[in-house]
Structure formats: structure tokens, C-alpha cells
N, CA, C and O of each residue as an XYZ file, in Angstrom:
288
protein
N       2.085     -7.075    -23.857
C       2.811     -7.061    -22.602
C       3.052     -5.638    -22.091
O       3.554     -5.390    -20.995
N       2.602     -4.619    -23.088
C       3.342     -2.956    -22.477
C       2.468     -2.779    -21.838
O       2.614     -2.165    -20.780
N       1.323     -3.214    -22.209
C      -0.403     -2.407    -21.738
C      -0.131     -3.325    -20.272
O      -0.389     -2.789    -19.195
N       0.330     -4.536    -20.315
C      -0.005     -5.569    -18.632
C       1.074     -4.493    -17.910
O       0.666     -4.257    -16.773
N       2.452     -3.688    -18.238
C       3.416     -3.170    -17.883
C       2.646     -1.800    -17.032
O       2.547     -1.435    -15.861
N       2.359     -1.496    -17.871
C       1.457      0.059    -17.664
C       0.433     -0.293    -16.386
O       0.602      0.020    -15.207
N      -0.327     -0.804    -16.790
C      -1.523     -1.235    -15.776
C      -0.783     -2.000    -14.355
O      -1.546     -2.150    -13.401
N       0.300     -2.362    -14.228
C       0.909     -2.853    -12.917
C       1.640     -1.462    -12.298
O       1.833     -1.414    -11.083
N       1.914     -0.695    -12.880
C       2.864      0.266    -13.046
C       1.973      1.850    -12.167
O       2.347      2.828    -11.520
N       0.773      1.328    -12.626
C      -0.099      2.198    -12.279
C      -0.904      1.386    -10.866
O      -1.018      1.796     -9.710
N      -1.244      0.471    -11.314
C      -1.330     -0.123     -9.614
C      -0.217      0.529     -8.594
O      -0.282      1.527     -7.877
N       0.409     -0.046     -8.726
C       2.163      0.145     -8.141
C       2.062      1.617     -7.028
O       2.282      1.749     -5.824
N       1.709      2.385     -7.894
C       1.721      4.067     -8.133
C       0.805      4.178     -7.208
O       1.303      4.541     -6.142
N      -0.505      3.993     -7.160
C      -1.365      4.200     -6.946
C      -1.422      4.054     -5.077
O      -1.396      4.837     -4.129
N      -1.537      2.182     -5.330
C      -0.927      1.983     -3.707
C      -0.098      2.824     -2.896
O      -0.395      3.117     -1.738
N       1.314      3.362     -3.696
C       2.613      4.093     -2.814
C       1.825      5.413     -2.828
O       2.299      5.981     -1.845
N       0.773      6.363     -3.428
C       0.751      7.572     -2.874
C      -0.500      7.294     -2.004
O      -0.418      8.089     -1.068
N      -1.821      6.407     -1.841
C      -3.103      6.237     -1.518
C      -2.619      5.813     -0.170
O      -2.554      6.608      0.768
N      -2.268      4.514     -0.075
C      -1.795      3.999      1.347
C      -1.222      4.847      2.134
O      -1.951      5.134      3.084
N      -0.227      5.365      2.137
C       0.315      5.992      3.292
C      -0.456      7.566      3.724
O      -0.633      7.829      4.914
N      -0.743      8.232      2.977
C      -1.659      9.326      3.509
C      -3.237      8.653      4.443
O      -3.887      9.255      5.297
N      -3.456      7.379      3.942
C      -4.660      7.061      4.475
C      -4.155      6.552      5.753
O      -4.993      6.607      6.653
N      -3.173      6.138      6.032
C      -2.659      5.493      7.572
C      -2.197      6.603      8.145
O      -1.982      6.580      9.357
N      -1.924      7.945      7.287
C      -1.717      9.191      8.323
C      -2.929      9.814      8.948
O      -2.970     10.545      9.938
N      -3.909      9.390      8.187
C      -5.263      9.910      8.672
C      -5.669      8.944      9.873
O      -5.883      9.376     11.006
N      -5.757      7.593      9.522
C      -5.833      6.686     10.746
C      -5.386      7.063     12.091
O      -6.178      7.160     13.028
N      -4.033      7.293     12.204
C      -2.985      7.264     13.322
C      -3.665      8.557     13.970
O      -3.858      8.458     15.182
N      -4.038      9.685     13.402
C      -4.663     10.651     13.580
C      -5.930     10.332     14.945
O      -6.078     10.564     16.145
N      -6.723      9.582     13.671
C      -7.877      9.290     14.707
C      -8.248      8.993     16.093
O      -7.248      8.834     16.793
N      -9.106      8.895     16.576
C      -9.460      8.847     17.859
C      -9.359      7.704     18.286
O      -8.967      7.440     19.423
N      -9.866      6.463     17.011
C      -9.768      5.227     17.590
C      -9.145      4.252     17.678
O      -9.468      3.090     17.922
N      -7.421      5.126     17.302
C      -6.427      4.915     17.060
C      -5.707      4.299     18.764
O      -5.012      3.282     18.777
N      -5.945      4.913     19.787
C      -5.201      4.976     20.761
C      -6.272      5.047     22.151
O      -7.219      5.823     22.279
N      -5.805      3.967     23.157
C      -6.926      4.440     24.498
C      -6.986      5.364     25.221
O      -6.861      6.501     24.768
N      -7.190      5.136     26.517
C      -7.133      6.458     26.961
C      -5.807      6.897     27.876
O      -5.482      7.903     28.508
N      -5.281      5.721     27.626
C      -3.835      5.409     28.456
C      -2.335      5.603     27.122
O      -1.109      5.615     27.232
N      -3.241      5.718     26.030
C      -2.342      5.751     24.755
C      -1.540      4.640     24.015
O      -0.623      4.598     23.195
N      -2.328      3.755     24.700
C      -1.577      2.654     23.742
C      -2.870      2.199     22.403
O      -3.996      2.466     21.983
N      -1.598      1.283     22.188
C      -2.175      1.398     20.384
C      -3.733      0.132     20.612
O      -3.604     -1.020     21.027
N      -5.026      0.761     20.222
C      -5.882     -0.357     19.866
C      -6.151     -1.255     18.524
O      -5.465     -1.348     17.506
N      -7.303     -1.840     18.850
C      -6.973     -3.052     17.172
C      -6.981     -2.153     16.108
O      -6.213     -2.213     15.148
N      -8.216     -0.971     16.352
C      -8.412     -0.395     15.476
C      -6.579      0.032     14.213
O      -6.347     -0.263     13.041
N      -6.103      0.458     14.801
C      -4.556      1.276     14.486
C      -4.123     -0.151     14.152
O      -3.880     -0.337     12.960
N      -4.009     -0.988     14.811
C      -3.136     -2.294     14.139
C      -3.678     -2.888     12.716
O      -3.073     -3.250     11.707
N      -5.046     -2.839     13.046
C      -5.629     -3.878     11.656
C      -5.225     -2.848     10.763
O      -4.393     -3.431     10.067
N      -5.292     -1.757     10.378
C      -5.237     -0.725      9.760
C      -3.282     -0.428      9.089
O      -2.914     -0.037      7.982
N      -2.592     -0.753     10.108
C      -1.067     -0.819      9.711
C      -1.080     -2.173      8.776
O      -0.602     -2.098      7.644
N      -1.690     -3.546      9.309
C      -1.292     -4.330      8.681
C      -1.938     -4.209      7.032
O      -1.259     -4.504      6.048
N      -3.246     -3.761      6.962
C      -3.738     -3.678      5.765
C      -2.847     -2.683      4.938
O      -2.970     -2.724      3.714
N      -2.116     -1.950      5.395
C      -1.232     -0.849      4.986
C      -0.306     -1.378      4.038
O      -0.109     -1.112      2.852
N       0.410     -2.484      5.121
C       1.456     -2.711      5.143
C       1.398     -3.872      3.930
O       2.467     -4.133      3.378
N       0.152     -4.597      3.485
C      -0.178     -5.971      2.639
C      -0.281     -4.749      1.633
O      -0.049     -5.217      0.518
N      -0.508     -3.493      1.544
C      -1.114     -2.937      0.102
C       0.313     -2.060     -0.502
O       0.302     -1.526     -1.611
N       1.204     -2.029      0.187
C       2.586     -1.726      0.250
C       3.283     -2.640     -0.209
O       3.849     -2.429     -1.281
N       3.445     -3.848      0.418
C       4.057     -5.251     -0.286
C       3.813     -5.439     -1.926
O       4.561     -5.565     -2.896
N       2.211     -5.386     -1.701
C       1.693     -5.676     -3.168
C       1.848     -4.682     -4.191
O       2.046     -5.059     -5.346
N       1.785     -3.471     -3.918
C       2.951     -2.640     -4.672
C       4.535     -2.476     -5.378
O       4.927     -2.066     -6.471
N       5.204     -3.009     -4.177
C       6.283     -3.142     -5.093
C       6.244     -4.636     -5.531
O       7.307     -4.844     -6.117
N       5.427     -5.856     -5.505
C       5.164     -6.940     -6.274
C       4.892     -6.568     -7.352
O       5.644     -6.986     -8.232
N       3.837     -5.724     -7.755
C       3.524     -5.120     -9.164
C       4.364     -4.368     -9.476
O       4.481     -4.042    -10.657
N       4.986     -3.998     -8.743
C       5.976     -3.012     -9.610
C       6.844     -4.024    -10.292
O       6.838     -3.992    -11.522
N       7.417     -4.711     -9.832
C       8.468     -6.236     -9.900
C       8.013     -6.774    -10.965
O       8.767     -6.945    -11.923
N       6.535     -7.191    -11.014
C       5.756     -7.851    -12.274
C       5.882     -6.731    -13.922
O       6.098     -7.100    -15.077
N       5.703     -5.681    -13.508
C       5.928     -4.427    -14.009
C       7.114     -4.730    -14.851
O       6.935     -4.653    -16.066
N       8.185     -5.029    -14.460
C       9.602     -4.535    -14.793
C       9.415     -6.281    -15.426
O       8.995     -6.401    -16.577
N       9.636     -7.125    -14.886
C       9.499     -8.259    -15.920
C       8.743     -8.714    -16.991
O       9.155     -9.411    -17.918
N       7.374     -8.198    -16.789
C       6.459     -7.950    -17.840
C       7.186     -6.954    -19.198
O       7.113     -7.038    -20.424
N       7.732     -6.226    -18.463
C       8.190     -5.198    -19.835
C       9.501     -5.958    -20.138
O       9.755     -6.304    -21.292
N      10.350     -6.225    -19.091
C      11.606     -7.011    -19.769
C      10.952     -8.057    -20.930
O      11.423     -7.978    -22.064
N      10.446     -8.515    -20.805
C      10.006     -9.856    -21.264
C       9.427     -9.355    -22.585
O       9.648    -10.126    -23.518
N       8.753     -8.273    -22.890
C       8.186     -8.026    -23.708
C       9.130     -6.999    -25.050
O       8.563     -6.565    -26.053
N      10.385     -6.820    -24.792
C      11.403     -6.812    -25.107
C      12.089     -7.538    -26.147
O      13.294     -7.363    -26.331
């Protein structure tokens, strides 16, 4: 159960520093915004995938902490 602890733990990790620098690069982009500045699909599909790999982060983290409780 430490090794399933570790390996969620490191997911976890991984998502919270990868995701958000990559949606700073997005927002950045060109094909982020029209020419009037509002937001296109591009920038939306891109928040929501953000935002599902963020969720699922602190899920593993959650699994993380009960996995190790449990293994206790």
C-alpha cells in the first residue's frame, strides 16, 4: 500500500506543477483569443482539460492519504 501511496502522491505532484504552467503558455497563445479578444474554443477546451487534470490531482492525492491511512 506505501508503493500505491507514493505513486498517487507523485501523480498528484506532477499534475499541480505540469498543468498550470502549460495553461500559462496556452492563454499566452495566439489562438487563445480573436481579434475582438474574446476567448475562442481553442482557450476553453484547454481550461477545461486543465481543470479535469487538477480535479484528478487532488483525487489522487485523497487516494494517496487513504491508501497510506489504510496501510497503517
Amino acid at each position: 500500500m506505501i508503493a500505491l501511496s507514493v505513486l498517487l502522491f507523485v501523480n498528484a505532484a506532477f499534475n499541480l506543477f505540469a498543468w498550470p504552467a502549460f495553461l500559462r503558455r496556452v492563454v499566452r497563445d495566439p489562438r487563445a483569443r480573436d481579434t475582438q479578444g474574446r476567448v475562442t474554443r481553442f482557450l476553453t477546451v484547454h481550461i477545461v482539460l486543465v481543470t479535469f487534470a487538477l480535479v484528478l490531482a487532488v483525487v489522487s492525492a485523497l487516494a494517496g492519504v487513504a491508501a497510506l491511512v489504510g496501510a497503517l
